[in-house]
C-alpha positions as CSV (number, residue, x, y, z in Angstrom):
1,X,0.0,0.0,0.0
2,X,1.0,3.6,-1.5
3,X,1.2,6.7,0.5
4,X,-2.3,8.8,-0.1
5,X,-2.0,11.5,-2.8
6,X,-4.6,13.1,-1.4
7,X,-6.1,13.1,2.5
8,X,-8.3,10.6,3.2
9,X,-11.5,10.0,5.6
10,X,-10.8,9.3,8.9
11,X,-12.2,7.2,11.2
12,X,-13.9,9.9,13.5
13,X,-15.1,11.4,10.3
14,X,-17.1,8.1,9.8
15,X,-18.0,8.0,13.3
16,X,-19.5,11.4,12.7
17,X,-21.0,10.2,9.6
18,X,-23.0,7.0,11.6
19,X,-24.5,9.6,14.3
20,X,-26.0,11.7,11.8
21,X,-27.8,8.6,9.9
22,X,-28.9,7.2,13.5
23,X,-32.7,6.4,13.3
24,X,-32.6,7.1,9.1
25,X,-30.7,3.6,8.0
26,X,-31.1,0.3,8.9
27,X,-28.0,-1.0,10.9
28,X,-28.9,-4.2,8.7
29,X,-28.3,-8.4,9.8
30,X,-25.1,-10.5,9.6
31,X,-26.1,-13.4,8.6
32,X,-23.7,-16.8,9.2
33,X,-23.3,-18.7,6.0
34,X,-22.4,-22.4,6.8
35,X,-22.0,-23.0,3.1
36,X,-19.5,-20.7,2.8
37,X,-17.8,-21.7,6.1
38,X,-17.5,-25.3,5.0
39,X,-15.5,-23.6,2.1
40,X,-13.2,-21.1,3.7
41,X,-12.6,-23.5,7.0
42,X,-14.2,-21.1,9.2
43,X,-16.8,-18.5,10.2
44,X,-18.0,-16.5,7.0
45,X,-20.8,-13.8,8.0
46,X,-23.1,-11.4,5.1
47,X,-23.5,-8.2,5.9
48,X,-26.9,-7.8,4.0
49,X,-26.9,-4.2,2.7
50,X,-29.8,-5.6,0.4
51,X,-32.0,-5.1,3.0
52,X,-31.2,-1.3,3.8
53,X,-34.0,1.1,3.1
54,X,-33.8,1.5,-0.9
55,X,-32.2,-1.9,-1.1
56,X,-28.8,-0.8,-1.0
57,X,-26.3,0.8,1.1
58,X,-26.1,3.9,-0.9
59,X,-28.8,6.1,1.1
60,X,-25.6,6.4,3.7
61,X,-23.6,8.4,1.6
62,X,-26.4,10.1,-0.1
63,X,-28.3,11.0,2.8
64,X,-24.9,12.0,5.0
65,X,-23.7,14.9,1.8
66,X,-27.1,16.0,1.3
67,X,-27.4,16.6,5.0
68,X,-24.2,18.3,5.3
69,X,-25.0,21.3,2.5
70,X,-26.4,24.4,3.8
71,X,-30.1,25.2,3.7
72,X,-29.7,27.6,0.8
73,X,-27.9,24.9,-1.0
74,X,-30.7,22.3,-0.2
75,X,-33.2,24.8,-1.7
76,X,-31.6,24.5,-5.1
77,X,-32.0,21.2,-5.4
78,X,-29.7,18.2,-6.1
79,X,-28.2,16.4,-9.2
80,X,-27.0,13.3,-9.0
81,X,-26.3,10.4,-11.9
82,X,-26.4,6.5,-11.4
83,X,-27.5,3.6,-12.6
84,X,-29.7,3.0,-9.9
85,X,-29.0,2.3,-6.5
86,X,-27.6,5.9,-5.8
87,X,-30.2,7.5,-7.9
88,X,-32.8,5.9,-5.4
89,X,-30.3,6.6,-2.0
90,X,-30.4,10.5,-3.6
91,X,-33.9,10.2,-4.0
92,X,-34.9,9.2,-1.1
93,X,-32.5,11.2,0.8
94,X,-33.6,14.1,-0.7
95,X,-36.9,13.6,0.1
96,X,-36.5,13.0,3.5
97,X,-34.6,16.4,4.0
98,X,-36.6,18.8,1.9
99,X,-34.3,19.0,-1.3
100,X,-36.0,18.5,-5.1
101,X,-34.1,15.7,-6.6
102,X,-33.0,15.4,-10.7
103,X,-31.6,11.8,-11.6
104,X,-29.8,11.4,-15.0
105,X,-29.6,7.7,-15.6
106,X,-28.3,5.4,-18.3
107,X,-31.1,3.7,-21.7
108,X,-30.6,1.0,-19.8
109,X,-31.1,1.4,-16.2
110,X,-33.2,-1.7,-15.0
111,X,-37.0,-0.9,-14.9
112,X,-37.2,-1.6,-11.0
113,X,-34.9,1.1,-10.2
114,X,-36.5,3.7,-12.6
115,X,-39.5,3.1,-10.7
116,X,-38.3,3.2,-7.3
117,X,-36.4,6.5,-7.8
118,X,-39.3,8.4,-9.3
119,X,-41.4,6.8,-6.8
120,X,-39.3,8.4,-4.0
121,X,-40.0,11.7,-5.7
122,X,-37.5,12.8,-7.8
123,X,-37.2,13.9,-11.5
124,X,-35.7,11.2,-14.0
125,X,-33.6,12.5,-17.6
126,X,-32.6,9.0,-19.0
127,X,-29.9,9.3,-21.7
128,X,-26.5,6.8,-23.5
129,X,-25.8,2.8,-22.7
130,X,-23.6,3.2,-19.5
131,X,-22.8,6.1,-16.6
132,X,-20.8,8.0,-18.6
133,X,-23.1,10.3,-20.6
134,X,-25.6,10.9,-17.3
135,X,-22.6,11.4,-15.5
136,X,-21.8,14.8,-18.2
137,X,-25.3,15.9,-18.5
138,X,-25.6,15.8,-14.0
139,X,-22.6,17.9,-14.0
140,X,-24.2,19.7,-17.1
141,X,-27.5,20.6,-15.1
142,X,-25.3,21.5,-12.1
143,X,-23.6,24.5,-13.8
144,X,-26.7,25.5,-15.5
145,X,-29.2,25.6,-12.2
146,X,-27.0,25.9,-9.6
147,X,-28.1,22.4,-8.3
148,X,-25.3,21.0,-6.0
149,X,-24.2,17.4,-7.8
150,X,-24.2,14.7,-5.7
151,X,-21.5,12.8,-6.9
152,X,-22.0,8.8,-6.6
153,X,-18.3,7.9,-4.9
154,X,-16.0,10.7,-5.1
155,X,-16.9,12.8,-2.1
156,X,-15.7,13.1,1.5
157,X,-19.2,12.9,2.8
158,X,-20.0,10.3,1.0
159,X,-17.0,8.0,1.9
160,X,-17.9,8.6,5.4
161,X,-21.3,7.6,5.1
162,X,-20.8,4.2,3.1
163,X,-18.1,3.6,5.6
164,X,-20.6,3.1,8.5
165,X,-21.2,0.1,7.1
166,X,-17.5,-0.5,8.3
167,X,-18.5,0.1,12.0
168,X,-21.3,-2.1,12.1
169,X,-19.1,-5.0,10.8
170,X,-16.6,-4.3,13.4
171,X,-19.5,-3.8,16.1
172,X,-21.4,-7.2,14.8
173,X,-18.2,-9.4,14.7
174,X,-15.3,-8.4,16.7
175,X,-13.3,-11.1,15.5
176,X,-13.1,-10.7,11.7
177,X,-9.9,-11.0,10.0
178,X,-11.1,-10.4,6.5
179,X,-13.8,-7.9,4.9
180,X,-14.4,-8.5,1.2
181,X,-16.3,-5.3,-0.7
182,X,-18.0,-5.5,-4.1
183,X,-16.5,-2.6,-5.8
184,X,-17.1,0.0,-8.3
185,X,-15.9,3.1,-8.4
186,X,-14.8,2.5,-4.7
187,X,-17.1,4.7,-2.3
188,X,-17.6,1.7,-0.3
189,X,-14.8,-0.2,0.0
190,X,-12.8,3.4,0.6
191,X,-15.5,4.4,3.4
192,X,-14.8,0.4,4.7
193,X,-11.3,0.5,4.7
194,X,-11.1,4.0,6.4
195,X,-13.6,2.9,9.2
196,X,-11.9,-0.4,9.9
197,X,-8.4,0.2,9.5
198,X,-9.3,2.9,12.0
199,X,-9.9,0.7,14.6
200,X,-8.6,-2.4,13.4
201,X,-5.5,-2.2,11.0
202,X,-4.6,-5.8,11.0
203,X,-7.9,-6.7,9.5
204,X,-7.4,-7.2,5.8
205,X,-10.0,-5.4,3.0
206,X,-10.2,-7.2,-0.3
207,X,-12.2,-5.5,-3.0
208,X,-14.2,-6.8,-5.3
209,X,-14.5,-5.7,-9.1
210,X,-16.2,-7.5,-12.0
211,X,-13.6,-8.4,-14.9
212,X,-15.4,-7.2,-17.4
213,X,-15.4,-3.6,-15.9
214,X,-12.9,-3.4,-13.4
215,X,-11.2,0.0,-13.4
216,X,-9.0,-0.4,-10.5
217,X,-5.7,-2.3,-11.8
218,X,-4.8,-0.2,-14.2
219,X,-5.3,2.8,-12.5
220,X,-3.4,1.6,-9.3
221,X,-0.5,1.2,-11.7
222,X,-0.7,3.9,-13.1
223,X,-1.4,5.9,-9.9
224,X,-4.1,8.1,-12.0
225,X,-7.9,7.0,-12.8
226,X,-7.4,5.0,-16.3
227,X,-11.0,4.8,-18.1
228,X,-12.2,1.9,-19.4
229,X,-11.8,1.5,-23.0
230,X,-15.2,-0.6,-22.7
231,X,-17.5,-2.5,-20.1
232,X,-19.5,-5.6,-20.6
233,X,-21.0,-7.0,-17.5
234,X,-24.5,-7.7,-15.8
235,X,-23.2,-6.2,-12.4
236,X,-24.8,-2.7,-14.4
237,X,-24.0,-1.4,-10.2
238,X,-20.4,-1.7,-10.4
239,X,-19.9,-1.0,-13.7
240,X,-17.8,2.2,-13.6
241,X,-15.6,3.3,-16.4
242,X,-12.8,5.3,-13.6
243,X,-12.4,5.4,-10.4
244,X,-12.3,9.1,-9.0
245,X,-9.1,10.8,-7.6
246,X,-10.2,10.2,-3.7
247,X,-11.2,6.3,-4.2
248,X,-8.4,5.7,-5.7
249,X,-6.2,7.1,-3.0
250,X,-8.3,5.1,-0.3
251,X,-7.9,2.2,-2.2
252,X,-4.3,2.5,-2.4
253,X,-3.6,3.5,0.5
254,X,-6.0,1.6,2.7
255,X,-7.2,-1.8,0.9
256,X,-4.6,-4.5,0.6
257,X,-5.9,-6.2,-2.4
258,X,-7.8,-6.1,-5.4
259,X,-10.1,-9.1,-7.0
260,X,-12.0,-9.4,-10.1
261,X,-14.9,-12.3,-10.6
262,X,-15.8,-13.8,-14.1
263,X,-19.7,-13.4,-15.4
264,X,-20.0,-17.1,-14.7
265,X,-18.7,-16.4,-11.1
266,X,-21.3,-13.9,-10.6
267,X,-23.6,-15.9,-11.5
268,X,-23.5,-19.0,-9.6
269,X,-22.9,-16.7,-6.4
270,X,-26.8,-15.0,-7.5
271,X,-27.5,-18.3,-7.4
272,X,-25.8,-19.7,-4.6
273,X,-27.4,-16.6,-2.2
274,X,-31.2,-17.6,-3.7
275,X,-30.7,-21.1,-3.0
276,X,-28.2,-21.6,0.3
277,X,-28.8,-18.1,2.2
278,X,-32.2,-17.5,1.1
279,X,-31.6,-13.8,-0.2
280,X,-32.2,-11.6,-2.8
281,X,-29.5,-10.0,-4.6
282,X,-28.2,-8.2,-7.2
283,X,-25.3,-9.3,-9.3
284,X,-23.5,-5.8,-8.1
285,X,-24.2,-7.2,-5.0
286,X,-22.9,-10.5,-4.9
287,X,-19.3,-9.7,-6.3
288,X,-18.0,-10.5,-2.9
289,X,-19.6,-13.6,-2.3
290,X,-18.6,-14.8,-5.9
291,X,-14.7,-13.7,-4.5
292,X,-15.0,-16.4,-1.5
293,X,-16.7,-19.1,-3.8
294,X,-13.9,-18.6,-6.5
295,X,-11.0,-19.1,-4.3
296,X,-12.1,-19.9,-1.0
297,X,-9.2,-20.6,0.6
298,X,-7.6,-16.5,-0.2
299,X,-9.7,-15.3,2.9
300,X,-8.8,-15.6,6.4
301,X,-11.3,-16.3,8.6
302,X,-13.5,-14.9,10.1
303,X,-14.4,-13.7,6.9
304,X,-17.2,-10.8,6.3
305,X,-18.6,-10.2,2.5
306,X,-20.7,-7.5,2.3
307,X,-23.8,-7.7,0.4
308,X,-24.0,-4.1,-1.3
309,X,-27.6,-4.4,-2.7
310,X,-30.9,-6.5,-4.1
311,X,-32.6,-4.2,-6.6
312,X,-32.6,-6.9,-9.6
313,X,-35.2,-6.4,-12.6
314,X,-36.6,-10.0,-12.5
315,X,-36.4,-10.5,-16.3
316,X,-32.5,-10.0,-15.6
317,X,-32.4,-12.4,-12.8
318,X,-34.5,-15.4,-14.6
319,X,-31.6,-15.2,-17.5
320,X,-28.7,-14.8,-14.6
321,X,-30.3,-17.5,-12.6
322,X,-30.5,-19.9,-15.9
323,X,-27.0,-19.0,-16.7
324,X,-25.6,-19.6,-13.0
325,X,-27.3,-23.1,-13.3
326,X,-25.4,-23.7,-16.3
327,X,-22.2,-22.2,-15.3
328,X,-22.6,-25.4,-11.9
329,X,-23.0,-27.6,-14.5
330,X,-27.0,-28.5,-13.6
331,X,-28.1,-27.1,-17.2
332,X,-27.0,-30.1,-20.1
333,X,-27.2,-29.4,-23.8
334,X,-26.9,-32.6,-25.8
335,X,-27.1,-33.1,-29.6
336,X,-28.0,-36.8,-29.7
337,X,-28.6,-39.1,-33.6
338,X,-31.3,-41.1,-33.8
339,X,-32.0,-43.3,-36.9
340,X,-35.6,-41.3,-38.6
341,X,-37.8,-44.0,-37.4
342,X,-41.2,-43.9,-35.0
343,X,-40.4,-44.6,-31.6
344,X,-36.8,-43.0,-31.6
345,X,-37.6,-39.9,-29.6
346,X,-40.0,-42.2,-27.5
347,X,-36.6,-44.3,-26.6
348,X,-34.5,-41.5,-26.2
349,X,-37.0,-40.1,-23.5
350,X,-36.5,-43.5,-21.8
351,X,-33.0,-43.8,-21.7
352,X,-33.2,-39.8,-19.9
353,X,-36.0,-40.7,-17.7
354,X,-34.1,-43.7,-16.5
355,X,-31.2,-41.7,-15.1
356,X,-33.5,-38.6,-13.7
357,X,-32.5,-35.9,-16.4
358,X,-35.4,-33.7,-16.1
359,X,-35.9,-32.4,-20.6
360,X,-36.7,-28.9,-20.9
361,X,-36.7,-28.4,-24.6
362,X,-36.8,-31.1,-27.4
363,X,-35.9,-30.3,-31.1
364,X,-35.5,-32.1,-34.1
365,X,-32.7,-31.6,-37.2
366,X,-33.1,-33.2,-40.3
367,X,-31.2,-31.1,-42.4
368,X,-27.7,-31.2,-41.3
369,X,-25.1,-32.4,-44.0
370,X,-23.3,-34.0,-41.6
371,X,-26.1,-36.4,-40.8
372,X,-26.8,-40.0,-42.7
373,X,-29.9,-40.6,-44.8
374,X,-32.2,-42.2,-42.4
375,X,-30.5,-40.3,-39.9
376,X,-32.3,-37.3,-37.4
377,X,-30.3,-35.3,-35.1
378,X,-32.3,-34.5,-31.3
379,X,-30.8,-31.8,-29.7
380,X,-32.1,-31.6,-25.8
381,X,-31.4,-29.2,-23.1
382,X,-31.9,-31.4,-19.9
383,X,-31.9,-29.9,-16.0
384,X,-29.5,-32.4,-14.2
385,X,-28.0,-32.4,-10.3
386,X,-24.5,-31.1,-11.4
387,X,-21.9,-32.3,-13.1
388,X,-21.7,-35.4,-11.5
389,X,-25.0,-36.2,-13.0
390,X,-24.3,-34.3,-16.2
391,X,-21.4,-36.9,-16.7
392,X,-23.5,-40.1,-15.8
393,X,-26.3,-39.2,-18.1
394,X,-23.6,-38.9,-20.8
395,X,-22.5,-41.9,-20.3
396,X,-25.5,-43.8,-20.2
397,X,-26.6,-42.7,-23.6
398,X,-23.4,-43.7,-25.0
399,X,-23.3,-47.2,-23.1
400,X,-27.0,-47.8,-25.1
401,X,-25.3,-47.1,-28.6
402,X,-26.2,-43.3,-29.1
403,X,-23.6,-41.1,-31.0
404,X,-24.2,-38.0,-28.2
405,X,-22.1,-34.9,-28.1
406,X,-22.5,-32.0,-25.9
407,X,-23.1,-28.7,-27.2
């Protein structure tokens, strides 16, 4: 770790940051995950920040820099950009202290959160494919209104206030040796790391970046924020081109590594969280879960991974669920010849039903020039109990005589 370019939050700065959100957030549950435990070879706790108020933790740092402005600069009005989970903390934030509230948000900002952040009142510009160009026109609207920008990460204030989340980790287990933050452009895992290596400088902060948008490598070797050329990745939450000057020094200065997950990671951790610790969440969220399920044995126990937020359009998380299934192996595509004859489906079916492969879709090729005249190509996408199964289904087909191969 670098010395800070620039100063950086201090601990009594987040203190000050958790009195003023006392009785406005949720100090939300740390949940034990035996699953995980059994994994890392010791206690592995969730801090669920999908079940803060706006279903994420960003209403601390929203809330804390839109407290802290004067009343005249209240009365203006705020501007913030996001796409999503700090439009709604603004939103709601803004509400709650008597400020009007304009959100400029990506084409592509999931339905739910569109609707949650005009729901908590403010006004909604959506405009371009990623943060970038709502990130231009908030600053835009700023200089034209005199609205104070609200800017997602890059603030003092709002360090401090997504670094309470820090202090109740440290409050709820005393212990913990590791604390692993999903990461974007850093405002959390900056506000984390200031908060506990406060208190606690021994305990070691991983964060968390999807590989398909992670900003934070290249820009911690160059020692400057490096934008992203380009971004591909359904964490849309920590998809963030740059980090900003002050997350970047935290996370230099204060965070002792740096992770990326693969899409297939994320997903079988969305999936893991539905179906082992009973909780929704979004695949922003679930970057440091995905982390501990990747390489399980990087994290000293006890082991904290904080959940950052749940606000998932469902139509995203019936494809992310479907593709985490396949990425454990319990989804099987087969193409499978058959001579052209009644009955050969019908026998096919058998074979499957006889070692529990569940068939989800059935279709028939005759038409390939690769196939023999007489011959009829099924291909069948089967549900199996991993790969385990996947393999023993495969092998019975072939044991019967049928020419199978997976695609």
């Amino acid at each position: 770790m670098s010395e800070p370019a620039v100063p950086l939050v201090t601990g009594a700065e987040v203190e000050a940051a958790a009195a003023l959100l006392s009785g406005v957030v949720r100090r939300t549950p740390l949940e034990h995950s035996r699953a995980l435990a059994e994994r890392v070879g010791g206690p592995v706790w969730l801090k669920c920040e999908n079940l803060q108020r706006t279903g994420s933790f960003k209403i601390r740092g929203a809330y804390t820099r839109i407290a802290r402005l004067t009343d005249g600069e209240r009365a203006g009005g705020v501007v913030a950009a996001s796409a999503g989970n700090h439009a709604q903390g603004v939103a709601l934030a803004a509400r709650e202290l008597g400020a009007a509230a304009t959100v400029f948000m990506p084409e592509t900002a999931p339905l739910p959160k569109l609707a949650a952040t005009r729901g908590y009142g403010a006004t909604v510009h959506q405009l371009g494919d990623s943060l970038t160009e709502p990130l231009v026109a908030a600053r835009e609207f700023a200089d034209r209104t005199g609205s104070v920008f609200i800017h997602p990460f890059d603030h003092p204030d709002v360090i401090a206030g997504q670094g309470t989340v820090g202090l109740e980790v440290l409050d709820q287990c005393p212990d913990v040796a590791t604390v692993v933050v999903c990461t974007g452009g850093g405002g959390l895992v900056a506000g984390i790391a200031a908060a506990v290596k406060a208190r606690r400088p021994d305990v070691r902060v991983v964060a968390v970046q999807a590989e398909m948008a992670a900003a934070f490598p290249a820009s911690l070797a160059a020692g400057v924020p490096v934008p992203l050329a380009m971004m591909a990745t359904m964490a849309d939450g920590i998809a963030v081109a740059a980090p900003g000057d002050l997350t970047l020094a935290h996370v230099a200065g204060l965070v002792d590594e740096v992770r990326t997950v693969s899409e297939d990671e994320l997903s079988r951790a969305l999936l893991f969280c539905l179906e082992r610790a009973k909780l929704v969440v979004e695949p922003a969220g679930v970057a440091a879960v995905a982390a501990v399920l990747a390489d399980p044995g990087a994290f000293p126990a006890p082991v904290v991974a904080v959940v950052s937020g749940g606000n998932i359009d469902p139509v995203l998380m019936l494809k992310v669920v479907q593709h985490g299934m396949s990425a454990a192996g319990r989804y099987l595509s087969l193409r499978v010849r058959v001579p052209d004859r009644p009955g050969s489906l019908a026998g096919l079916l058998r074979e499957l039903a006889a070692v529990s492969a569940n068939v989800l879709s059935v279709e028939h090729e005759r038409t390939t020039a690769q196939l023999d005249l007489g011959e009829v190509e099924i291909a069948v996408v089967l549900e199996t109990r991993g790969p385990d199964h996947a393999q023993e289904v495969q092998a019975a087909l072939v044991r019967v005589g049928y020419a199978v191969t997976a695609s």
